[in-house]
C-alpha positions as CSV (number, residue, x, y, z in Angstrom):
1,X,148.3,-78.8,63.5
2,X,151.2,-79.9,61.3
3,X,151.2,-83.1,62.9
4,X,147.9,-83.8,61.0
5,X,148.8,-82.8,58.1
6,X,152.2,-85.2,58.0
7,X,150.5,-87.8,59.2
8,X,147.3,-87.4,56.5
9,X,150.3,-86.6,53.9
10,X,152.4,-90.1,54.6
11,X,148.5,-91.7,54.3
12,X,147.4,-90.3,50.9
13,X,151.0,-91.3,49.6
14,X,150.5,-95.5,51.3
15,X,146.7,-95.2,49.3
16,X,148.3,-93.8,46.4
17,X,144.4,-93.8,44.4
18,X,142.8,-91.0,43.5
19,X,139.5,-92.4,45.9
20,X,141.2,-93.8,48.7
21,X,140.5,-96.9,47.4
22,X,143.5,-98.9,48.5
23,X,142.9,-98.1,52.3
24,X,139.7,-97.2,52.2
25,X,138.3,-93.6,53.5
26,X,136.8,-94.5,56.9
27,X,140.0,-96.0,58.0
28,X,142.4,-92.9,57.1
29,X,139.7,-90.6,58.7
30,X,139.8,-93.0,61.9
31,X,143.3,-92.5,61.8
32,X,143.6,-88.5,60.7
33,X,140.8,-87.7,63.5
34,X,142.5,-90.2,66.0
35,X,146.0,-88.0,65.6
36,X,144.1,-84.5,65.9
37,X,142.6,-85.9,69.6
38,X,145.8,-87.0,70.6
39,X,147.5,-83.0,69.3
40,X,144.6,-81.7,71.6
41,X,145.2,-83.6,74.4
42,X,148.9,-83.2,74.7
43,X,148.1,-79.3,74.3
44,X,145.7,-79.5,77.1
45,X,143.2,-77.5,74.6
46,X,139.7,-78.4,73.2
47,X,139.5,-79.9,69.7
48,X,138.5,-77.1,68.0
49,X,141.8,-75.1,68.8
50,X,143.3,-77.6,67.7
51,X,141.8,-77.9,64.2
52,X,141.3,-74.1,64.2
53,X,141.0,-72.5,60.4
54,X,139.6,-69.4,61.3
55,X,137.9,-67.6,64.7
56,X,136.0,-70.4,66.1
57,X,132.6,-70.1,65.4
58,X,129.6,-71.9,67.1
59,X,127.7,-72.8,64.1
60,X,123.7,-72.7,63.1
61,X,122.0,-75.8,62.9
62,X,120.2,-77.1,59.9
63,X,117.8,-79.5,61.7
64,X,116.0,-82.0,59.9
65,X,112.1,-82.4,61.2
66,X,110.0,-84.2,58.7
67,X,112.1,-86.6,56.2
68,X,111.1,-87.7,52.8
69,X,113.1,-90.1,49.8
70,X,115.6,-92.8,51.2
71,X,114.9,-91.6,54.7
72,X,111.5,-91.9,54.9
73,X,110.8,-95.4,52.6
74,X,110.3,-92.7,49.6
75,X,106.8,-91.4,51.1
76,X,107.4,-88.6,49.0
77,X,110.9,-87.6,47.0
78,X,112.8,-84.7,48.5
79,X,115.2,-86.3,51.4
80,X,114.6,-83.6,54.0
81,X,112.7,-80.5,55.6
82,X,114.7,-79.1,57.8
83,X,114.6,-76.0,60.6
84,X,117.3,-73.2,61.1
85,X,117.0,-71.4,64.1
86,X,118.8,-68.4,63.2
87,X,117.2,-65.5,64.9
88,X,117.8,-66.5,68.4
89,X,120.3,-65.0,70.9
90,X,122.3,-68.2,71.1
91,X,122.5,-71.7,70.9
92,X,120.9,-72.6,74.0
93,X,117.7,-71.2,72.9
94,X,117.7,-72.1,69.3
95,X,117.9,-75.5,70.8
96,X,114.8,-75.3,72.8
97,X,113.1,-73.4,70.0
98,X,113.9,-76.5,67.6
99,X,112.5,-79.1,70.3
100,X,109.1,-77.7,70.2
101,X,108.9,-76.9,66.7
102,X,110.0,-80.9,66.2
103,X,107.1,-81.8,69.0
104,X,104.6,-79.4,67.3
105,X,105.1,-81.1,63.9
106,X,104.5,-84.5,64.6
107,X,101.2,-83.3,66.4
108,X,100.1,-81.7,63.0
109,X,100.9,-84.7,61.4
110,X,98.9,-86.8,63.4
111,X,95.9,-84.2,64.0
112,X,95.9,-84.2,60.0
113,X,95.3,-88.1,60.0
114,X,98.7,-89.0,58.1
115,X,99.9,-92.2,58.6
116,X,103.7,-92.1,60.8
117,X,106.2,-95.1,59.4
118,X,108.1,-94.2,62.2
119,X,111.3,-92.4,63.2
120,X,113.4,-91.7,59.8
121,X,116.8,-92.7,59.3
122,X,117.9,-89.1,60.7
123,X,115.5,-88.7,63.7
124,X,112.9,-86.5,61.8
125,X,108.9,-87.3,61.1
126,X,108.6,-89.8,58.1
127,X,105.2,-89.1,57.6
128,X,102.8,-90.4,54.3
129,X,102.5,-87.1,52.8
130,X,100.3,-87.0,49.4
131,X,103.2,-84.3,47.9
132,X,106.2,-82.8,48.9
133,X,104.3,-79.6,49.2
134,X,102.5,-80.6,52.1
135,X,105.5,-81.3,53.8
136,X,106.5,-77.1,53.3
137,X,102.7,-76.3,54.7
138,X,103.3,-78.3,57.6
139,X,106.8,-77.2,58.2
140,X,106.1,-73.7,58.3
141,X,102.7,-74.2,60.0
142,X,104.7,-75.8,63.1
143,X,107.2,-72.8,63.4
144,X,104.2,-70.7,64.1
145,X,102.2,-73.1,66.0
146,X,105.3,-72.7,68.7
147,X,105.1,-69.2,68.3
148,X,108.0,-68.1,66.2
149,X,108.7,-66.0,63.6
150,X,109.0,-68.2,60.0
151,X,111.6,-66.5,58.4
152,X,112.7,-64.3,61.0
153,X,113.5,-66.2,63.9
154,X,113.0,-69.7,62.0
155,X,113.7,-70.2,58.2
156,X,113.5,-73.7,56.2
157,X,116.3,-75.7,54.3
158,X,115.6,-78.5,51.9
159,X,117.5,-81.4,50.9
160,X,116.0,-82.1,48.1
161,X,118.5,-85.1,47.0
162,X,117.3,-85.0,43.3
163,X,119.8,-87.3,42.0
164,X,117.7,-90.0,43.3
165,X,114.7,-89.6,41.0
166,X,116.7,-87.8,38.3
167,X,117.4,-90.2,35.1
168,X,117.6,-88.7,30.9
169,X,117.3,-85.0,31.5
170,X,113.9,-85.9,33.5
171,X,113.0,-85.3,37.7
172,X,110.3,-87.9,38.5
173,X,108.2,-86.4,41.0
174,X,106.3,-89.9,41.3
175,X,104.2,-88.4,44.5
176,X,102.7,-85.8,42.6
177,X,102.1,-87.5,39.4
178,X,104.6,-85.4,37.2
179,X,107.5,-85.3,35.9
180,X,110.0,-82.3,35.4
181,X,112.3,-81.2,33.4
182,X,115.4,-78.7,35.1
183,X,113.9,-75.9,34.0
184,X,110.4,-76.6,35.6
185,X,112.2,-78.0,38.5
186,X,113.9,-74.4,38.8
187,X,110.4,-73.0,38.2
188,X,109.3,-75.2,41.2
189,X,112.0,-74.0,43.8
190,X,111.8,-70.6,42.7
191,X,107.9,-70.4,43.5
192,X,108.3,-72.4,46.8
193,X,111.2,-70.2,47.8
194,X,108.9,-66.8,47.5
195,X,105.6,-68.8,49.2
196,X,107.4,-70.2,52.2
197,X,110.6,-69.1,54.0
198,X,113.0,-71.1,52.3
199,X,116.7,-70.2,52.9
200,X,118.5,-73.1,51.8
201,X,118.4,-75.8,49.1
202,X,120.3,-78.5,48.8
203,X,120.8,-80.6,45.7
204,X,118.2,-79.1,43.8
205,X,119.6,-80.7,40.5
206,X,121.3,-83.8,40.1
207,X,124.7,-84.4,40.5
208,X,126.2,-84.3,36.6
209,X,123.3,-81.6,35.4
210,X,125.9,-79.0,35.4
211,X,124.0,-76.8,32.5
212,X,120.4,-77.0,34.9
213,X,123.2,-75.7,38.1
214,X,124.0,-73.1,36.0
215,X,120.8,-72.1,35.6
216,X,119.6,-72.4,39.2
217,X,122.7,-70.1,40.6
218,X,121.8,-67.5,37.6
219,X,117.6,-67.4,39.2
220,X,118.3,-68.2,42.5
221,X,122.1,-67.7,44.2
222,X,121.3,-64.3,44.9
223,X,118.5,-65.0,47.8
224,X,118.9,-68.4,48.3
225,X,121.6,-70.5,49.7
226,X,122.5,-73.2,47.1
227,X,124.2,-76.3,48.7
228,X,126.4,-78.8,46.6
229,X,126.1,-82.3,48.1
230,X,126.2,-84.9,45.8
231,X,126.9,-82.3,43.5
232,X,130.5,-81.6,45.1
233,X,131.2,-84.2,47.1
234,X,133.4,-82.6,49.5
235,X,135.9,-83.0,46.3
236,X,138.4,-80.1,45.4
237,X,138.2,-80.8,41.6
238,X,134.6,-80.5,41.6
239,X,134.2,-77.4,43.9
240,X,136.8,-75.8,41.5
241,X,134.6,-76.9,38.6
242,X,131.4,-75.5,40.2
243,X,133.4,-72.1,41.0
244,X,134.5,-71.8,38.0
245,X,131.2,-72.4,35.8
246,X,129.2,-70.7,38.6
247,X,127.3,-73.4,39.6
248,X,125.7,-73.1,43.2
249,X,126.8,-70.7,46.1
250,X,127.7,-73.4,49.3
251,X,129.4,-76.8,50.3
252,X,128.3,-79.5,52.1
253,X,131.8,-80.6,54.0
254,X,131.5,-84.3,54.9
255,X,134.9,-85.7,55.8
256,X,134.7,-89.0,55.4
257,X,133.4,-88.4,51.8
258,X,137.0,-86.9,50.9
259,X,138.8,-89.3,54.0
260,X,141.2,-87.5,55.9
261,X,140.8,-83.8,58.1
262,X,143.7,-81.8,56.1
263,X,141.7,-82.5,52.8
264,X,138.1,-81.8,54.5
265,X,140.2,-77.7,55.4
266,X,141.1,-77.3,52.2
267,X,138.1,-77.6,51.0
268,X,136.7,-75.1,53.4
269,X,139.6,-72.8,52.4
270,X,139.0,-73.3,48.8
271,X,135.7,-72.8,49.5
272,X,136.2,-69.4,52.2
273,X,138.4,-67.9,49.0
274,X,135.7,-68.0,46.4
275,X,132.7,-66.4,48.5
276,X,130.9,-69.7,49.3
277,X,129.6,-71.0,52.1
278,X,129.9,-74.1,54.1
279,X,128.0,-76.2,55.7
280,X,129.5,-78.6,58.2
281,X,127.8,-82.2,58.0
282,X,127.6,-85.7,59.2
283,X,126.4,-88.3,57.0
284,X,123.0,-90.6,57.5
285,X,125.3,-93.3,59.3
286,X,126.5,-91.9,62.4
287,X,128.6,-92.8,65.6
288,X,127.8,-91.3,68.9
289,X,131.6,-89.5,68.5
290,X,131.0,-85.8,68.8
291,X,134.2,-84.7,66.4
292,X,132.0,-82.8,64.1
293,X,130.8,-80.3,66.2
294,X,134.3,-79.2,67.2
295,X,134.9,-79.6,63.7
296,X,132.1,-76.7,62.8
297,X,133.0,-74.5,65.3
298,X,137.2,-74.9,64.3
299,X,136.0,-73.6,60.2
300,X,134.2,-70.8,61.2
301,X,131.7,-71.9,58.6
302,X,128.8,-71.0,60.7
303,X,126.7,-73.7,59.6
304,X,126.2,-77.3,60.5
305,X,123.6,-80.1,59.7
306,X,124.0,-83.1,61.8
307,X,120.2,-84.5,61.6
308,X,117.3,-84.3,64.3
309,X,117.3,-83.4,67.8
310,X,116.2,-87.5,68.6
311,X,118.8,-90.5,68.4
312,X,122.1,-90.7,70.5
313,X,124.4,-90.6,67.6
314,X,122.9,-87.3,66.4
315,X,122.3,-85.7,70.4
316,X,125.9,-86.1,70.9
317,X,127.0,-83.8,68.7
318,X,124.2,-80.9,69.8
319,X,125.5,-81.6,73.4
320,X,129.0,-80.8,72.6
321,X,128.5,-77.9,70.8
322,X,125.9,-76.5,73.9
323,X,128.7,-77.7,76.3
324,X,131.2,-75.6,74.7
325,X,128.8,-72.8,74.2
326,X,128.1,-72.6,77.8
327,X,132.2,-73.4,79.0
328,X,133.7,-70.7,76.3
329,X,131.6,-68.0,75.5
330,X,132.3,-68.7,72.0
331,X,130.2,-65.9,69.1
332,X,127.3,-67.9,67.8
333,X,127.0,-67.4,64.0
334,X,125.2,-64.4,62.5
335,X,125.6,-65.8,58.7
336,X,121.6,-65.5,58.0
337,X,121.6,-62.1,59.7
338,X,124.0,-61.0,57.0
């Protein structure tokens, strides 16, 4: 509503820095999401009308299952292997499809004799893998175990998070003994993504390797979805930039990386204008607030990531989005049908 926007308008202006630096982020999002709440309330009408962009849209999950990198103690370098449940009916059962997949892993991973370190930082397996190729080959392994369709009913998304063990033109793959350059690293992706049923990488590249991004889009935009974390930042600027040079086809939208909601749209917008997709996501530090979810479903952006299906701070959000689903009626995303 436009009471949002004002009040996220008079905020920027107080900060006055081009990072929020002054105020900080987290406090002008506590205070944008805190007026958006109130709008709702007074209009008697769930969040997501509120906030609405689009037709509200109850997203797909990306759901993180076995964790790697800064998660996961850096068993093994890519940051996360993650689930979507696309070909389901709604989000009920895409749900209950994701639970077993998530209990059938970890009894791979312990019936293969890998060591556990415990829950990782999102909820997923942190297991001690010897590559980050095992970590595909149990993945997909569990989606059939549970007796679904990997690809069809269940496809994977990585997070690769390559800045991390990028440095001088070089990806360290320490867990595999090698080292890459961004052409091999394309190489890499572009064999994995025709051996298992990848349908979405994030951060495949590092964050300032704009010529390797370039690349990437060129061999792989057209049947895999390319996601711009680190790479974008939820920042306008460098969304525009990546449009413009052609660098990946998606957005990961965190708001409290750009700090206030009326930013966080227009970067959906800008985003919705140009053909690319978005993908709705909290960040490894959570709070049990459920905000996002309505969030997702008030873009239309058919897609959200919000961690594993264990941990209070991550459930809340799932349980929101069901709650609505089963309240509204609301059309459950078809983007990976299309």
């Amino acid at each position: 509503g436009c009471a949002v926007e004002r009040c996220d308008g008079v905020m920027i202006e107080l900060d006055g820095t081009p990072n929020k630096s002054r105020l900080g982020a987290n406090a002008l999002l506590g205070a944008s999401c805190a007026v958006a709440r109130a709008l709702s309330v007074s209009r008697r009408e769930p969040l997501y009308r509120t906030l609405a962009v689009g037709e509200p849209l109850l997203p797909v999950p990306m759901i993180n299952i076995i964790s790697g990198g800064l998660h996961a103690g850096g068993n093994i370098e890519f940051q996360d292997f993650l689930i979507i449940p696309h070909g389901f009916d709604s989000l009920t059962e895409a749900m209950e499809a994701t639970v077993k997949i998530h209990s059938r892993c970890g009894e791979r991973i312990r019936k293969l004799g890998y060591v556990l370190t415990g829950v990782a930082d999102e909820g997923g397996w942190g297991p001690l893998l010897p590559s980050n190729r095992h970590a595909l080959e149990i993945l997909t392994a569990s989606i059939e175990d549970s007796g679904f369709r990997a690809g069809e009913q269940v496809s994977i998304a990585l997070d690769v998070a390559s800045s991390h063990f990028y440095n001088d033109g070089i990806y360290a793959l320490r867990s595999e003994g090698r080292s890459l350059t961004a052409e091999e690293m394309i190489e890499l992706l572009a064999e994995w993504s025709a051996r298992f049923p990848i349908a979405s990488i994030e951060d495949a590249l590092a964050e300032d390797d704009w010529a390797g991004w370039r690349l990437l889009t060129e061999r792989l935009g057209a049947r895999v979805q390319l996601v711009g974390d680190d790479f974008f930042t939820t920042n306008p600027g460098r969304v525009q930039k990546g449009i413009a040079e052609g660098c990946a086809n998606a957005v990961l939208v965190k708001m409290n990386q750009i700090g206030t909601l009326t930013e966080t749209l227009d970067v959906v917008r800008l985003a919705g204008r140009n053909g690319y997709r978005c993908v709705v996501s909290a960040r490894s530090g959570e709070t049990e607030d459920s905000f996002l979810a309505d969030l997702a479903i008030a873009t239309g952006a058919g897609q959200i990531k919000i961690g594993s299906i264990t941990r209070s701070e991550r459930l809340a959000k799932y349980n929101r989005l069901l709650e609505i689903e089963q309240r509204d009626g609301l059309r459950w995303s078809k983007i990976y049908a299309e």
